[in-house]
C-alpha positions, 0 to 999 in steps of 0.5 A: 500500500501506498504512503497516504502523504510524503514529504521531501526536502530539496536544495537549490543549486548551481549550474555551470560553475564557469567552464562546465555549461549545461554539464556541472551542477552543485547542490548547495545547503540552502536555500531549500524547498519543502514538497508536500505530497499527498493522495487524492482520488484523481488528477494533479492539484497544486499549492505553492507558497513561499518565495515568488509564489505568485509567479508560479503557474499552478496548471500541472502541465505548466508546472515543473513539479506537477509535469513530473507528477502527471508523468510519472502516474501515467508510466506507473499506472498509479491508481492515484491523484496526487495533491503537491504542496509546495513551499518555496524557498528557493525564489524562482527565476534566480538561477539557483534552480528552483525549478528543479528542486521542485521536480526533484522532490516530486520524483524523490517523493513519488519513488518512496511513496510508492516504493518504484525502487528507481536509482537516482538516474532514474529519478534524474530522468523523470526530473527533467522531463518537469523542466520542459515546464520552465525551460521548454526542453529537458536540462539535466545539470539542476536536476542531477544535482538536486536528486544526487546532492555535492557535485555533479559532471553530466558526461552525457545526456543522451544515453544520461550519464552522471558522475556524482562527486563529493565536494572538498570539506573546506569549500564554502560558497557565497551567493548573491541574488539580485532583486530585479524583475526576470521575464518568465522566459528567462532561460530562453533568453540567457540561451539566445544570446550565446555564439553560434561559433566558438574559436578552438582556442577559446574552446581549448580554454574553456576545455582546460579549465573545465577539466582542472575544475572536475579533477579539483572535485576529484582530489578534493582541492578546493584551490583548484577548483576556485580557480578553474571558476573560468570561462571564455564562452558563455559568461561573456555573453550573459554578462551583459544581462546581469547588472553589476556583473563585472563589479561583483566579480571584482569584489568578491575576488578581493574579498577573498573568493578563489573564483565567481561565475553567474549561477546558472542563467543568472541573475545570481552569481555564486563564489567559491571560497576556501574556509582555510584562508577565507571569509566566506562572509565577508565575500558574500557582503562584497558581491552584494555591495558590487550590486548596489554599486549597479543601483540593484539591491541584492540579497546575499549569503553564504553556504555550503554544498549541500546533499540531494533531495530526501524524504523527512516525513512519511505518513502512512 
């Protein structure tokens, strides 16, 4: 029999990280979003609360999380309706993945409500599916990294391959979110404004770069990592969509951080630091101060990598 209701923490996370576009993602340990699922006769019903709740459509088709439900009953001939419950704490639209943390939690919490016995592939899998919803096509780094937690490499997405690494105990990390309004097609814009050609030796860069950063996760050096935080491709480009782009990035670096990049499709930008020989608050507060040097205000923390969605109740 079927839990009657579960419920399922998910994390925001990263995408990209610099070099790694659409193939690295990490989990951070918060911000979160808490996911409420619960039978019902029939069909596929939404609440959400919570951080830019008004934004979010609550038609399962539109709907990352309820995309994934409707999928999902459908595959597994669940004789079942589900209620989703969201409450966000990951604001949408930012470039921390709340979009993904939703579809994540919906597979995680179907998968343990119904005892599917899926592998995190599997779940990956389903997760992307929902993030046709927001993104119009099925993106894997967000959600892998929210299902497998720490870092992941997507080294290939079709058949899907992920390689999930633990992240160095002395990376911390510093957010900064812009408070500016983002249109609801985003993503779709941060991806029209990338080069169609790419000289081979900006590649051959972004190449090494990419390279030193997923051997810095392998060898659990943090430096490494940091300062592979490069990239000559895509952030050039996206730049120009984020106000205070380079004053961020400057100041983080002075403050101490060992690389900056946009999160994601941005707004946000995220920084790595090492613990040891920096303060991972102090570069936060410096990334938010190059926003307000822009004329934007900017909400701004530090974290750390965090693990992949889980289940926290289950009633059955």
């Amino acid at each position: 029999m079927p839990a009657k209701q579960v419920t399922v923490k998910a994390p925001a996370t990263s995408a990209n990280l610099g070099p790694g576009f659409d193939i690295f993602g990490i989990a951070l340990e918060q911000p979160n979003d808490i996911v409420t699922l619960a039978t019902i006769n029939s069909g596929v019903k939404i609440q959400v609360n919570g951080m830019g709740a008004k934004t979010i459509s609550l038609t399962p088709e539109k709907n990352t999380a309820g995309r994934v439900a409707e999928i999902m009953i459908k595959d597994f001939t669940l004789e079942t309706g589900l209620q989703i419950h969201i409450e966000k704490g990951i604001f949408p639209g930012k470039g921390l993945g709340s979009s993904a943390a939703s579809a994540a939690a919906v597979a995680v919490g179907i998968n343990s409500m119904f005892g599917l016995g899926l592998n995190n592939k599997q779940l990956i899998e389903y997760a992307a599916k929902g993030e046709v919803a927001s993104a119009g096509t099925e993106h894997a780094d967000n959600v892998s990294a929210a299902v497998c937690g720490n870092f992941v490499l997507i080294r290939s997405s079709k058949p899907l391959e992920i390689i999930n690494l633990e992240c160095p105990i002395d990376m911390e990390l510093a957010v900064a979110m812009p408070k500016i309004i983002t249109p609801p097609n985003k993503t779709e814009k941060a991806r029209a404004v990338l080069p169609k050609l790419v000289s081979l030796e900006k590649h051959v860069y972004n190449l090494g770069k990419a390279a030193a950063m997923a051997t810095g996760f392998a060898i659990g050096d943090v430096d490494v990592i940091g300062q592979s935080m490069v990239d000559d491709i895509i952030e050039p480009s996206r730049a120009l969509l984020v106000p205070g782009y380079s004053k961020v990035k400057e100041n983080a670096l002075s403050a101490g951080a060992l690389g900056v990049a946009i999160s994601g499709a941005g707004p946000s930008m995220i920084a790595i630091v090492n613990k040891k020989t920096g303060d991972v608050a102090r570069v936060a507060i410096a990334m938010r101060e190059g926003f307000l040097s822009a004329g934007y205000d900017a909400n701004a923390f530090a974290t750390r990598p965090g693990k992949g969605a889980y289940v926290v109740e289950m009633k059955q």
